[in-house]
C-alpha positions in Angstrom: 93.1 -207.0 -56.0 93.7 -203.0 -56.6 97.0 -201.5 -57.8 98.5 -198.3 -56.6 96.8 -196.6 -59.4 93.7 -198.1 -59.2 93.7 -196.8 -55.2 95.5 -193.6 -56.4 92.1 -192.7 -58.4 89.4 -193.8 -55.7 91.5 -191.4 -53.3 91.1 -188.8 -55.9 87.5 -189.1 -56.4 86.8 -189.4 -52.8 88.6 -186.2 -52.0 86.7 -184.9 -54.8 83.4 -185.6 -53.2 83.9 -184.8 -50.0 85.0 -180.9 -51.4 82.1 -180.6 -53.4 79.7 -181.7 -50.5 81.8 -179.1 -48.1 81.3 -176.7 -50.5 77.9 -176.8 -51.8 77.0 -176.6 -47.8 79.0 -173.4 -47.7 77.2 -172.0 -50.8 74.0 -172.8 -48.9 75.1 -170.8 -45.7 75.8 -168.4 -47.5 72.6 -167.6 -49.4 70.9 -168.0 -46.3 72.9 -165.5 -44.4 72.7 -163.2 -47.6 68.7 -163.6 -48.2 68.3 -162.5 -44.5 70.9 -159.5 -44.6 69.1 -158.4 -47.7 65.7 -158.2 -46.5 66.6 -156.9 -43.4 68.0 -153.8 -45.3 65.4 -153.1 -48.3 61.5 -152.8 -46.7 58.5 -152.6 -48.5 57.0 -148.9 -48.5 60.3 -147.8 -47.1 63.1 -145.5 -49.2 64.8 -147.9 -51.4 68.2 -147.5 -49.4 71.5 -146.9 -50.8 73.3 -149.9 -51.3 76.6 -150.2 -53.0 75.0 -153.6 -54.8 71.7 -152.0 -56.0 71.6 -149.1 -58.9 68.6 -147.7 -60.4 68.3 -149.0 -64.5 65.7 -148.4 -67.0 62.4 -148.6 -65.9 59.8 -151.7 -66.3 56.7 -149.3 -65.6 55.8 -145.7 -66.0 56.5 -143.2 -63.5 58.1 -146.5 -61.2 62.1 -146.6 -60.1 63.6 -149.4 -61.0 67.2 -150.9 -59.4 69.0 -154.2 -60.0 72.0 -155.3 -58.6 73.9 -158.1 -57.4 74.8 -159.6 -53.8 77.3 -162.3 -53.8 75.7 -164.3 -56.5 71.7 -163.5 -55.8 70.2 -161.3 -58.4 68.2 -158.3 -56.6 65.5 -156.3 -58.5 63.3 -153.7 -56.7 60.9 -151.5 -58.2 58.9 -148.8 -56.7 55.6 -147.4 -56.1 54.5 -144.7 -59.0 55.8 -141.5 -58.3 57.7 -142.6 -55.2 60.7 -143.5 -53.9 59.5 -145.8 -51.4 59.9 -149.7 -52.3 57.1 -151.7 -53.9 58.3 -154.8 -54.9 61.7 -157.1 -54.0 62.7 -159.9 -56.2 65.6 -162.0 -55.3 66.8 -164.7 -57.2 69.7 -167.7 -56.8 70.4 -169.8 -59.5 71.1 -173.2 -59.9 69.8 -176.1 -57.8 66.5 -175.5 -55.5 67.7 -173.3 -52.4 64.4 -173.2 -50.7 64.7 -175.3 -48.0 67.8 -173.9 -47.4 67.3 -170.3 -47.1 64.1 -170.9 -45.9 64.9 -170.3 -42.3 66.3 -166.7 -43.2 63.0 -165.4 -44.6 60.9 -167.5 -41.8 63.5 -165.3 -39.6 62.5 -161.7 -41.2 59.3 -162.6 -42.4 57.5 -164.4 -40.1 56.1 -168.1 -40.4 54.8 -168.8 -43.7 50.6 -168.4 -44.3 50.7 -171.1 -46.9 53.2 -174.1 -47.8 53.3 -177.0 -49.9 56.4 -178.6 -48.6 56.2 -181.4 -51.1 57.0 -178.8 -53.7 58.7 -176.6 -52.0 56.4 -173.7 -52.3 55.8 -171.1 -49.3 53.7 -167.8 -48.7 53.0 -165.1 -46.8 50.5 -162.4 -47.0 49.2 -159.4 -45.1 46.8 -156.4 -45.0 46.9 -154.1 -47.6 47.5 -156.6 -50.5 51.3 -157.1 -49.9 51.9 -160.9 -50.2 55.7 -163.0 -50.9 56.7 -166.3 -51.6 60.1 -168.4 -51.8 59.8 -171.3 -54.4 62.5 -172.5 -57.2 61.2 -173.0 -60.9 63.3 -175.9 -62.7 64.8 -175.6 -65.6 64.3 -178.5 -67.7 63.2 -181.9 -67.6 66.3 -182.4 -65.0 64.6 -180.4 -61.8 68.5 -179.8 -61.2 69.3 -176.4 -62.5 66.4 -173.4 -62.2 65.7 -170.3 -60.2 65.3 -170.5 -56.3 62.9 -167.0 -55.6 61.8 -165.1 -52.9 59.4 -162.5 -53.9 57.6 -159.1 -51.9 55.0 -157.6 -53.9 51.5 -155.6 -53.8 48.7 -158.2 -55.3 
């Protein structure tokens, strides 16, 4: 038979779960909303825009702009052509557990329907004329597949 405290714990841990699976769900709503509203706003071969998340840091490559910034918890990087001002490459990145599937749906929305896709590990691509390509995949970190890198990537080939 269970005592008071006995219940008093499995009440606890129940409660527990149920927030953690309420939020983790909002956490993925979220990054997919964001991922969308961030690709909608930066374009390849457009004017990086001005964006209260995104400032311009040292440069990776010579006579390229670099910027880096942060949108409620997804690291943004965009670099741009040489001696331009116009966008070359987006990199956005969520840590933690694989987001893919989740967001997903947000890049399919901006994007397009993926070219390429390897459900089974959760790998998608796109590519067009002109050499500009993307993907969205997560790279684990460890031997626990649990923690890593969820990325969607623009770039020139």
């Amino acid at each position: 038979m269970l005592n008071r405290s006995t219940i008093r714990r499995i009440a606890i841990l129940l409660a527990t779960l149920v927030v953690t699976l309420f939020a983790n769900t909002a956490v993925y709503a979220d990054s997919e909303q964001d991922v969308e509203k961030i690709l909608r706003e930066i374009h390849q071969d457009q004017p990086v825009p001005k964006l209260d998340y995104l400032k311009q840091t040292k440069s990776i490559n010579a006579d390229s702009s670099y910027y880096q910034g942060r949108y409620n918890g997804i690291k943004v990087a965009v670099e741009t052509h040489p001696n331009s001002t116009r966008v070359a490459s987006i990199l956005l990145s969520i840590e933690g557990p694989d987001q893919t599937r989740a967001i997903l749906p947000a890049v399919i929305r901006v994007l397009g329907p993926p070219k390429t896709s390897d459900p089974k590990n959760d790998i998608y691509g796109w590519s067009w004329p002109g050499y500009r390509t993307a993907s969205v995949h997560n790279a684990p970190n460890g031997d626990s597949g649990t923690k890593g890198m969820t990325t969607v990537s623009l770039f020139y080939r």
